[in-house]
C-alpha positions in Angstrom: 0.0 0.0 0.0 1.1 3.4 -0.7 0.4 6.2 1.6 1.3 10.2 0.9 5.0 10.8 2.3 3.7 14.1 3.1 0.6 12.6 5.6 3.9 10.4 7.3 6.2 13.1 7.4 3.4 15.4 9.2 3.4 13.0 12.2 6.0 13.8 14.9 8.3 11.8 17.0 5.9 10.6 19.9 7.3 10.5 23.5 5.3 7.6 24.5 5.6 4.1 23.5 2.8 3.0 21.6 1.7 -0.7 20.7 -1.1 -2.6 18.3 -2.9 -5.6 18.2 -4.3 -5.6 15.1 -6.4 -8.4 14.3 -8.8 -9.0 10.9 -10.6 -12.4 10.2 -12.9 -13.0 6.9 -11.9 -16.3 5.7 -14.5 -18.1 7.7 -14.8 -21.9 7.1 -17.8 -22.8 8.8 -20.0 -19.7 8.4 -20.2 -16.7 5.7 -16.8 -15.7 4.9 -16.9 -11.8 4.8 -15.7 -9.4 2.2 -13.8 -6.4 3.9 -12.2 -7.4 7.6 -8.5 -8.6 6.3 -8.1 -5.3 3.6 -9.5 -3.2 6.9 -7.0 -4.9 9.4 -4.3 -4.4 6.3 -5.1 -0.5 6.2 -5.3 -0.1 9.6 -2.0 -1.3 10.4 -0.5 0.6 7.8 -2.4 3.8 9.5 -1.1 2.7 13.2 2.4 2.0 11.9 3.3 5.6 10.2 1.4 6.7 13.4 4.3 5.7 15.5 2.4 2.5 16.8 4.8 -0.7 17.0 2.8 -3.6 15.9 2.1 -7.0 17.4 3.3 -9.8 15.2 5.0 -6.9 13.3 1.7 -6.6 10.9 -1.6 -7.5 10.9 -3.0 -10.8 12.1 -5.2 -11.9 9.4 -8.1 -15.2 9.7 -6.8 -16.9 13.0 -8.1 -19.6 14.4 -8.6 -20.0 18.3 -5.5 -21.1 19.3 -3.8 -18.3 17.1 -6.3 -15.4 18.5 -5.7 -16.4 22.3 -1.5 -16.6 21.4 -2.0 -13.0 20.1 -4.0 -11.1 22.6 -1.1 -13.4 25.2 1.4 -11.9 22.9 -0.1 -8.7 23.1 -0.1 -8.1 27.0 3.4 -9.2 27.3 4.3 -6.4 24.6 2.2 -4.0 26.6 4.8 -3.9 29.8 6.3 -0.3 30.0 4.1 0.7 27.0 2.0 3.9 27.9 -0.9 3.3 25.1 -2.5 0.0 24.1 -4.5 -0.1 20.9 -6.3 -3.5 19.7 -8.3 -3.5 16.9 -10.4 -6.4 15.3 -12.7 -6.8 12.1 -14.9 -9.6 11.7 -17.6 -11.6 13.1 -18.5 -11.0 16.7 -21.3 -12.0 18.5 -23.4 -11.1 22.1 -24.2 -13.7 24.4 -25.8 -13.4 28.0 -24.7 -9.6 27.5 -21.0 -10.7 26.6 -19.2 -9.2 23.3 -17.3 -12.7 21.8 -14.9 -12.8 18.8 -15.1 -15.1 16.6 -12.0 -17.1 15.1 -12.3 -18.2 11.5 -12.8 -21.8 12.7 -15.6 -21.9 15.3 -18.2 -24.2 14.9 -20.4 -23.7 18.2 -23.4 -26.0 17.7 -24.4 -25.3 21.3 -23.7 -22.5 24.0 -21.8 -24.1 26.0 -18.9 -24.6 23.3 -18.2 -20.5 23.2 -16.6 -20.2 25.7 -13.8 -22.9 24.2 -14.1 -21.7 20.5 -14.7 -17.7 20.6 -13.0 -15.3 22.6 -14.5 -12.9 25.2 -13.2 -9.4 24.8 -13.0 -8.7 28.6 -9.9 -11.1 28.4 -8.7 -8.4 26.3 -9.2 -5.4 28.1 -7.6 -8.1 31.2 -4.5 -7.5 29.5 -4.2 -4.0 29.2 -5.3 -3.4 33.0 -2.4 -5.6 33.9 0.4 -3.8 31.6 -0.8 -0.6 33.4 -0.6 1.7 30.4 -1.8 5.0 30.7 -4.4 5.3 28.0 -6.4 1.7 26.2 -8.1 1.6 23.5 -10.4 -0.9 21.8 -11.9 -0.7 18.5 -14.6 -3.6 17.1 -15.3 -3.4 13.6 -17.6 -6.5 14.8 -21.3 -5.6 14.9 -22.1 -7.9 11.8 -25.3 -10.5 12.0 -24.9 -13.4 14.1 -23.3 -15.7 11.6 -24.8 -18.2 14.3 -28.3 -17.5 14.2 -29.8 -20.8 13.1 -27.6 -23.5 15.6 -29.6 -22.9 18.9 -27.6 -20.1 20.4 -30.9 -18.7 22.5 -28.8 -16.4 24.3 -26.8 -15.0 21.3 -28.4 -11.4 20.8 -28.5 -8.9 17.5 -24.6 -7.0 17.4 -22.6 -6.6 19.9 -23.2 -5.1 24.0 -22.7 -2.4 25.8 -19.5 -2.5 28.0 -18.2 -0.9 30.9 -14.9 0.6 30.3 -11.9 0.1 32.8 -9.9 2.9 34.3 -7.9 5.0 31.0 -10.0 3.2 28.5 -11.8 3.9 25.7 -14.0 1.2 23.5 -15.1 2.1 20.3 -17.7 0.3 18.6 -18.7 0.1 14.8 -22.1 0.7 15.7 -24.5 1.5 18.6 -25.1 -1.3 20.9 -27.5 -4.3 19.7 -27.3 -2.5 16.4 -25.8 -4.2 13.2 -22.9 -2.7 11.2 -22.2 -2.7 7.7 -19.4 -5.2 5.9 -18.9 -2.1 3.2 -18.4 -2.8 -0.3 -15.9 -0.5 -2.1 -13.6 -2.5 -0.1 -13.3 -1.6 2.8 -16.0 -1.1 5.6 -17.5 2.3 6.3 -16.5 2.8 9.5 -12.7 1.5 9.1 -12.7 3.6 6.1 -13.8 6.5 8.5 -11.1 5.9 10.9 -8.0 5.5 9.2 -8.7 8.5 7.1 -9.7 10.5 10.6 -6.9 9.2 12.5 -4.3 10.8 10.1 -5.6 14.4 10.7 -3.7 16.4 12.8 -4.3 18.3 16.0 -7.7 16.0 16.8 -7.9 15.0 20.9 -9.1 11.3 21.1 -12.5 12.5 22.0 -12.6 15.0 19.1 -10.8 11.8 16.4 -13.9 9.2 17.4 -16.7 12.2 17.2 -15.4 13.1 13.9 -15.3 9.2 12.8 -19.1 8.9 13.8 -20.3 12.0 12.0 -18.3 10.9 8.7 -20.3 6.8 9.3 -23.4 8.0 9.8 -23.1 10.8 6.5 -21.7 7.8 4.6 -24.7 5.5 5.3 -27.6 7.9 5.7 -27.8 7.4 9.1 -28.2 3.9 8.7 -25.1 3.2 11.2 -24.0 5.0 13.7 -20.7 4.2 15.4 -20.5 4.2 19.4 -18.2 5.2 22.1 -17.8 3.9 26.0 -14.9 5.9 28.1 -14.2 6.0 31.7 -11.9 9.4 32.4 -8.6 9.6 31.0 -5.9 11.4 32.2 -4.0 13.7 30.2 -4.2 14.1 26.4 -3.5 12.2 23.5 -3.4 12.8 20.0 -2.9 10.2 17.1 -1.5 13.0 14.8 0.0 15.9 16.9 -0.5 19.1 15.2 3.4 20.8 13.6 4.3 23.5 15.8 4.5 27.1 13.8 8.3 26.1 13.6 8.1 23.3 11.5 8.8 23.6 7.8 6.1 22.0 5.9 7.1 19.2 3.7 6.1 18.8 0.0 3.2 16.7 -0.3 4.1 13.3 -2.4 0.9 12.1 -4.1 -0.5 8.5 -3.3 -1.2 7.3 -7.0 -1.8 3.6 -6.5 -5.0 2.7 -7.3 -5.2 0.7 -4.1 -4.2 3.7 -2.4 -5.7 5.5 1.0 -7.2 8.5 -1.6 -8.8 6.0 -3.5 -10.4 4.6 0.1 -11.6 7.3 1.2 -13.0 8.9 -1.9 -15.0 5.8 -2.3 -16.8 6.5 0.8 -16.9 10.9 0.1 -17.7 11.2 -3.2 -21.5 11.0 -2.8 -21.4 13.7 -0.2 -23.2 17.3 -0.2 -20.4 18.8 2.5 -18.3 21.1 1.7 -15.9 20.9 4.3 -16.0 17.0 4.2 -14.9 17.7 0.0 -12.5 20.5 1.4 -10.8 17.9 4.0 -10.0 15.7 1.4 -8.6 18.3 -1.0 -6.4 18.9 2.0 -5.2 15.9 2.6 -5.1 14.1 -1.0 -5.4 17.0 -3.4 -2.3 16.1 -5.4 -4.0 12.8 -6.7 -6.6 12.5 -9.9 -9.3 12.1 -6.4 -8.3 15.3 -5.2 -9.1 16.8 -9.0 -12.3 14.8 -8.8 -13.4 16.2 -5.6 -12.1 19.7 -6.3 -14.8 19.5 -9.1 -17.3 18.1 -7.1 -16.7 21.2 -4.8 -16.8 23.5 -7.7 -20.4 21.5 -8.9 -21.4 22.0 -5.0 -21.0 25.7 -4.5 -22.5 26.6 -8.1 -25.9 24.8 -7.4 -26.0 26.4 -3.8 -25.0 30.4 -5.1 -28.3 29.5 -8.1 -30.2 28.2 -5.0 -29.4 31.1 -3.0 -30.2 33.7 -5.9 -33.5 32.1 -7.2 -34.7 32.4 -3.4 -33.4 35.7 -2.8 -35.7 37.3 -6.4 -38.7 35.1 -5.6 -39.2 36.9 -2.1 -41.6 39.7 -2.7 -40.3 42.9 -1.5 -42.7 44.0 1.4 -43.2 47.7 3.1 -41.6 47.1 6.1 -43.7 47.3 9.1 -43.2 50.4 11.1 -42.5 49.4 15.4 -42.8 52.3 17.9 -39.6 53.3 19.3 -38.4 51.0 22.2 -36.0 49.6 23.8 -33.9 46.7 22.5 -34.1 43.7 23.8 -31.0 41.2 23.0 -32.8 38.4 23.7 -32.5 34.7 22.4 -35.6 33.8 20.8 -34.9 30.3 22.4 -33.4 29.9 25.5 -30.9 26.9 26.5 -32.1 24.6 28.8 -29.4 25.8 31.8 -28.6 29.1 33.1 -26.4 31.3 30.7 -25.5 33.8 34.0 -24.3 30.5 36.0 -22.6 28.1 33.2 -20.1 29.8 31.8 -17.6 26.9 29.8 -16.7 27.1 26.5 -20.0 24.8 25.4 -22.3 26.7 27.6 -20.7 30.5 26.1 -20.8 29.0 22.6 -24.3 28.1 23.1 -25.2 31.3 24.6 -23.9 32.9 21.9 -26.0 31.3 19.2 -29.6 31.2 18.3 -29.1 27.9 16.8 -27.5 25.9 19.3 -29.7 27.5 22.2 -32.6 26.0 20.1 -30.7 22.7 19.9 -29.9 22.7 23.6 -33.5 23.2 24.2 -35.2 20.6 21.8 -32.8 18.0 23.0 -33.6 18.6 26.9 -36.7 18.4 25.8 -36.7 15.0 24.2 -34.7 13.7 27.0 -37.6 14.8 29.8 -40.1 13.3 27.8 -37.8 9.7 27.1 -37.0 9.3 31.2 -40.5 9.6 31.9 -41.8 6.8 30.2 -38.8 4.3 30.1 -38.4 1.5 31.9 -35.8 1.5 35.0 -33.6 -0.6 33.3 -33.8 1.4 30.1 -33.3 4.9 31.7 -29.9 3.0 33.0 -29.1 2.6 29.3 -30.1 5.8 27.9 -28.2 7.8 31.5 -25.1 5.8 30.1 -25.4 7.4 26.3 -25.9 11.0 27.6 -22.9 10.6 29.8 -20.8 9.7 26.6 -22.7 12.1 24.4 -22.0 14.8 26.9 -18.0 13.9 27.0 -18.2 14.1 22.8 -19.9 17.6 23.5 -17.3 19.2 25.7 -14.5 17.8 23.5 -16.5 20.4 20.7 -15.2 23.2 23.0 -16.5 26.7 21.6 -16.4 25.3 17.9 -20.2 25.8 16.9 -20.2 23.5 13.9 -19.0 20.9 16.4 -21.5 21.7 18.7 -24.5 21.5 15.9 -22.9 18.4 14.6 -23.0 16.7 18.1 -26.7 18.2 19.1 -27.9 16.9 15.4 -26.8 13.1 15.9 -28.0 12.8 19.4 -31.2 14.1 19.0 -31.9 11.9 15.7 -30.3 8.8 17.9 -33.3 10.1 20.9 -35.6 9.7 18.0 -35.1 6.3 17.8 -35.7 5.7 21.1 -39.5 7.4 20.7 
């Protein structure tokens, strides 16, 4: 795979030790074999590598069997000693049983329940590891949220994608999808949300908070909401960014095109060319605009900005020009025409100022406190523990926007349309 020398030379020397597990299984013997999960684990060992992240096994670790999965995730927590962050990624089938998330190696062949513990792996022996290397910041990514490949062998227990799960101390878990939901395989090669997150990973400056936000908002544009990916995170300490941001003293360095056709650029345009953003079309000038995709979506951007100024226009002339109405001298009143649902005197952070500031967002703030009254007083106890759980996550995503409205909107948007669902 070729990746853009500039996009590898951007990334600084990183003071911590970083390690991967990156695992990808699609050759299935016993059950659907699946399109995407060894080119995802492929790319996203690439990504992780010119990130500074020393891999497991030295590459990806692609269709395992049982035996081979539990020597890697061993392998893993041994490599993990003195490390200070722990990444493990998988792609491929997963399943839920009795509210357990459990990977699935390319040669299971559970015919009852009792056999998965023996032939799958449970993910909490995963996250096991990394409590006991002690690193400062773990993170778990599942590209698993497929159907249960399962589904007709008697598994009663075995439920639709994957749980919800608690995460440790300095973790973060990020899942393809939301829980019990069911994530897309992809087919331009590569699933959408992998797609999402080794293009999003390479962008500088982002706070791991800020990198997964961004990741979910580009998933759930790419498949009309169908999917949208999910976050659990206990507090971290400290910060951590995958690309640091060049200090003002850096000299930039020439950007070397990616011009294989199996390229990232190629990737990533497969899963942005449909779009109607311009900054998701300017991001990717950015980033690949000296490859024939960069000329493609500089055109697309060109197409996108003539239709909206002709919008704009035609809507501007067909407004009849009206006497305007005469008001008696007052006073003026600076006034939101909605007001946020807290106290704009009292909260003062850079959300609560940003809202404040903005008609928009205070109506946002408002219509999602709204929807979130009228959802806890009808749900069940145990589902007001669920939907307490998401706000706590959604409210972390939030405060990562900072004062950046378009953040904010973005983050107000998908929750309330996730609330929705919930109605």
């Amino acid at each position: 795979m070729m990746v853009a020398a500039a996009v590898v030379a951007a990334v600084p020397a990183h003071a911590e030790t970083r390690v991967a597990l990156v695992v990808g299984n699609a050759a299935y013997r016993h059950v659907s074999p699946l399109d995407n999960p060894a080119r995802d684990a492929r790319l996203m060992a690439q990504t992780l590598r010119d990130l500074g992240f020393r891999l497991v096994g030295d590459g990806p670790q692609v269709d395992l069997d049982k035996g081979a999965l539990d020597a890697a995730v061993q392998a893993f927590g041994a490599a993990l000693q003195g490390a200070d962050v722990g990444l493990f990624y998988y792609a491929g089938h997963g399943v839920q049983v009795r509210g357990a998330n459990f990977l699935v190696p390319v040669g299971a062949n559970p015919v009852r329940e009792a056999d998965i513990d023996f032939q799958m792996l449970d993910t909490a022996l995963v996250l096991r590891q990394m409590e006991a290397a002690g690193t400062r910041l773990n993170l778990v990514i599942l590209d698993a949220c497929r159907n249960n490949p399962f589904g007709g062998r008697g598994l009663r227990s075995a439920a639709s994608g994957l749980a919800q799960m608690q995460a440790p101390e300095g973790t973060l878990i990020s899942f393809a999808t939301q829980p019990g939901n069911v994530a897309l395989d992809g087919s331009a090669g590569n699933s959408p949300y992998t797609a999402a997150l080794a293009a999003t990973l390479r962008r500088p400056g982002l706070d791991i908070f800020q990198t997964f936000n961004e990741v979910g908002l580009a998933v759930k544009k790419t498949t009309a909401g169908a999917q949208q990916p999910w976050v659990s995170s206990s507090p971290i300490a400290g910060t951590f960014q995958f690309s640091a941001a060049p200090s003002p003293a850096e000299t930039p360095v020439p950007a070397v095109p990616a011009v294989s056709a199996g390229g990232d650029a190629e990737r990533v345009w497969a899963v942005t060319r449909d779009t109607t953003s311009l900054a998701v079309l300017e991001d990717f000038v950015r980033q690949f605009g000296g490859t024939p995709y960069g000329s493609l979506a500089r055109a697309r951007l060109d197409e996108l900005r003539r239709e909206r100024t002709a919008a704009t226009s035609a809507a501007v002339t067909s407004v009849p020009t009206a006497e305007p109405t005469r008001q008696p001298p007052g006073p003026a009143v600076a006034t939101l025409p909605v007001a946020p649902s807290f106290d704009c005197a009292t909260d003062t952070g850079p959300n609560e100022r940003a809202i404040c500031g903005s008609p928009r967002l205070a109506r946002l703030d408002r219509d999602l406190d709204t929807l979130y009254r009228e959802l806890r007083a009808r749900l069940r106890p145990e589902r007001q523990t669920v939907l307490r759980d998401e706000q706590r996550v959604w409210i972390r995503q939030r405060t990562a926007c900072g004062s950046d409205e378009s953040c904010l909107a973005a983050s107000y948007e998908s929750r309330i349309a996730q609330l929705q669902r919930w109605r």
